[in-house]
C-alpha positions as CSV (number, residue, x, y, z in Angstrom):
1,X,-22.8,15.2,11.7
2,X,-24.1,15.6,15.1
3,X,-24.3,11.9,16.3
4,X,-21.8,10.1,18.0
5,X,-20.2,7.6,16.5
6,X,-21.4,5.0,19.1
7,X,-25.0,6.0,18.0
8,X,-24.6,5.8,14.4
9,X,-22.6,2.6,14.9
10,X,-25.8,1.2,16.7
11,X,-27.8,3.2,14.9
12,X,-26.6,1.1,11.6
13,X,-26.5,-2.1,13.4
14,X,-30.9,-2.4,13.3
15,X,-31.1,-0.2,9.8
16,X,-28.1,-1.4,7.8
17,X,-30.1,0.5,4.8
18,X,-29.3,3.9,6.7
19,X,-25.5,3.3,4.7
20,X,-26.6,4.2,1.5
21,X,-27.4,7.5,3.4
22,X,-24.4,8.4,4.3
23,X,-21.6,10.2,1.9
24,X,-18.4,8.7,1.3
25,X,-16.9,10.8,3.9
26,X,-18.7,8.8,6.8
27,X,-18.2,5.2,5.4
28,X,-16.2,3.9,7.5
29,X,-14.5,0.3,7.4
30,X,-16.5,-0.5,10.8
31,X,-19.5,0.9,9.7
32,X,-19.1,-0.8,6.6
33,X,-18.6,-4.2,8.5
34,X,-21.8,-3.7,11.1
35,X,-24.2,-2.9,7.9
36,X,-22.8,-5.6,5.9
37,X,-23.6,-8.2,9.2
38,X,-26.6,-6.9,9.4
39,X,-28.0,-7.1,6.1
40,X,-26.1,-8.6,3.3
41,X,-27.5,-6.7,0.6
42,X,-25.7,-3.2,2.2
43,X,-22.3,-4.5,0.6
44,X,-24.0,-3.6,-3.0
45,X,-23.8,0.3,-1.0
46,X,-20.4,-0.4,0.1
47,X,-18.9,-1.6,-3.4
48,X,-21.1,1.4,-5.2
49,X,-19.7,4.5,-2.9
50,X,-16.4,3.3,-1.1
51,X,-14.5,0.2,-3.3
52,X,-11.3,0.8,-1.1
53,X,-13.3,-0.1,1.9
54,X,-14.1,-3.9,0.2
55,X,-11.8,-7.1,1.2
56,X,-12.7,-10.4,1.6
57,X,-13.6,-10.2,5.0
58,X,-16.1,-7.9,4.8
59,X,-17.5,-9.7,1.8
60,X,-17.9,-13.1,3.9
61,X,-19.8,-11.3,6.4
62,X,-21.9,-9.8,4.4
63,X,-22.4,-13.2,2.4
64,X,-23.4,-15.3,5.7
65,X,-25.8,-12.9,6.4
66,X,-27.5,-12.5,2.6
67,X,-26.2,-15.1,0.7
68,X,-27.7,-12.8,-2.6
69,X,-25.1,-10.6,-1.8
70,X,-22.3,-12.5,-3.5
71,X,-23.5,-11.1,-6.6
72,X,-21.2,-8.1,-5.8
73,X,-18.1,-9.9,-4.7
74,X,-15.1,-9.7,-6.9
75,X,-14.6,-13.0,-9.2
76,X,-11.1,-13.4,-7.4
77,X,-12.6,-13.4,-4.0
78,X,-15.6,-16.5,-5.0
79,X,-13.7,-19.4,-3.6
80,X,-15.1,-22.3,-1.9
81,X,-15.9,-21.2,1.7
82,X,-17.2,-18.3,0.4
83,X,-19.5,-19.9,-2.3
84,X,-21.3,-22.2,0.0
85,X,-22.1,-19.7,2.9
86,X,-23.7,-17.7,0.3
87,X,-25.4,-21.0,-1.2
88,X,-26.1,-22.3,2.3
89,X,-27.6,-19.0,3.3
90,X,-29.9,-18.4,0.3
91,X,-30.1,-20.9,-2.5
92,X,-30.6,-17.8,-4.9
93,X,-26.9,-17.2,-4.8
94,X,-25.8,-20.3,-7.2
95,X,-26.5,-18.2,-10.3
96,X,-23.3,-16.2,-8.8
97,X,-21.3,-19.3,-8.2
98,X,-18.4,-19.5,-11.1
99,X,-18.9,-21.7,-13.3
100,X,-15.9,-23.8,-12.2
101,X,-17.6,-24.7,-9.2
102,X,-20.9,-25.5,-10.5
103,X,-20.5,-28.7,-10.9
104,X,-20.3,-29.5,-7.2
105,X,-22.7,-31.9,-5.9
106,X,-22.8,-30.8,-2.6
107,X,-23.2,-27.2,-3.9
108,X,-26.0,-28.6,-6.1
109,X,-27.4,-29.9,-3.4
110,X,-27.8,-26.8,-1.5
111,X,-29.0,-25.2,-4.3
112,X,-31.7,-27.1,-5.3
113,X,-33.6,-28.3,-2.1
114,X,-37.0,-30.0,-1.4
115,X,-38.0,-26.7,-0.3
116,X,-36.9,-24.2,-3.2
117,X,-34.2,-23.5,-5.5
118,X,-35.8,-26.0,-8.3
119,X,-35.0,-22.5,-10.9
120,X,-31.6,-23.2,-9.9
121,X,-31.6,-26.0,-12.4
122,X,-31.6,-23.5,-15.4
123,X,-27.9,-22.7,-13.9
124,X,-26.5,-26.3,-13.6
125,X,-24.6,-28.1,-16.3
126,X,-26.5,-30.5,-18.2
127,X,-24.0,-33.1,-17.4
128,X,-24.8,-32.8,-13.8
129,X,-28.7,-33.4,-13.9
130,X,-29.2,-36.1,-11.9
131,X,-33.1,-37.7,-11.7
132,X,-33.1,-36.8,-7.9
133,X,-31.8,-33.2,-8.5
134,X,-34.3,-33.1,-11.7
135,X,-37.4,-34.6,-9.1
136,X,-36.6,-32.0,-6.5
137,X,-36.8,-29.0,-9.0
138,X,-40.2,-30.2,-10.6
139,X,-41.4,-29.9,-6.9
140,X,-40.4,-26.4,-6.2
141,X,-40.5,-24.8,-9.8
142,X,-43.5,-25.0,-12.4
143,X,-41.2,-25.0,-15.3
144,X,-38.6,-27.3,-14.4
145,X,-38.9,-29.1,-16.7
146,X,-37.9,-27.2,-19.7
147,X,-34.1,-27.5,-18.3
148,X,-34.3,-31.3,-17.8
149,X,-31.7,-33.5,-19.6
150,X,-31.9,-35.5,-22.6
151,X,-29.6,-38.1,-20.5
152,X,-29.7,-38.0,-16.8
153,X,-26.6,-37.8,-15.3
154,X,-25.7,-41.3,-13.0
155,X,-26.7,-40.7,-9.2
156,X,-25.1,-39.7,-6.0
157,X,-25.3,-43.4,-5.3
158,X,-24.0,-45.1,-8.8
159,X,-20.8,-42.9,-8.5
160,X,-20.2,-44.1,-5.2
161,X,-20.8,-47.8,-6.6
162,X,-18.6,-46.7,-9.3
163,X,-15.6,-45.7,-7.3
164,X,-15.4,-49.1,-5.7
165,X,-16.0,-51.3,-8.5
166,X,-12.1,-51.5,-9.8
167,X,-11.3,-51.0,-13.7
168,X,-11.2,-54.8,-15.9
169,X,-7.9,-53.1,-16.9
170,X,-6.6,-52.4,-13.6
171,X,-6.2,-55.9,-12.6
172,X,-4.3,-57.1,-15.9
């Protein structure tokens, strides 16, 4: 009660974890937004104590900065843009991705990367294991291949051969 409000602003800019701190009466919508740019994960604060204080802006900053943090935006709010900043941000946030989008190569993609996210695979479709996606979990994740496909699903490359290659009925 006896800081400023530049200091606490500040203050909650280097220890975004300070918000869970703080009682309802001093959650304010900006402190709200410089925690949730900070650190992702202090929108899980936000959403527990103040819910009136949560809109979509504040969850998209709070996704590009911890892309975990989408587990605690509304189901409404999980569109596209917002899905793939979290994705892109931290592959760990595709087992929050509705399961409309899943299927998304590009999403896959980001998901599942030669550098982690092979558990991700657990979360695709099985109609959407690809060999390559399949090969890039087994790299980054021991058990891998529990989740693998009875049937691969055809490449990035073989759908792009496929859309060219013009239907025999088509040309009847």
């Amino acid at each position: 009660n006896t800081v400023s409000d530049e200091a606490r602003t500040e203050y909650l800019q280097y220890h975004p974890a300070m918000l869970m701190g703080f009682s309802g009466a001093y959650i304010f919508k900006e402190n709200a937004m410089i925690a949730c740019k900070a650190c992702g994960l202090a929108l899980e604060h936000v959403v527990n104590k103040e819910p009136r204080l949560v809109d979509y802006n504040l969850c998209m900053e709070a996704v590009k900065s911890n892309g975990y943090a989408l587990k605690w935006v509304k189901r409404a709010w999980k569109d596209r843009p917002m899905c793939y900043a979290a994705v892109a941000n931290n592959y760990n946030a595709y087992k929050f991705v509705p399961r409309n989008m899943k299927s998304e190569r590009k999403l896959m993609h980001l998901a599942i990367t030669p550098m982690g996210g092979g558990q991700n695979l657990q979360y695709a479709f099985q109609k959407d294991k690809s060999k390559y996606l399949c090969r890039m979990a087994d790299r980054t994740f021991a058990e891998a291949r529990e989740f693998f496909p009875q049937r691969f699903a055809p490449s990035d490359n073989e759908l792009k051969r496929q859309a060219r290659i013009p239907w025999p009925h088509a040309q009847m």
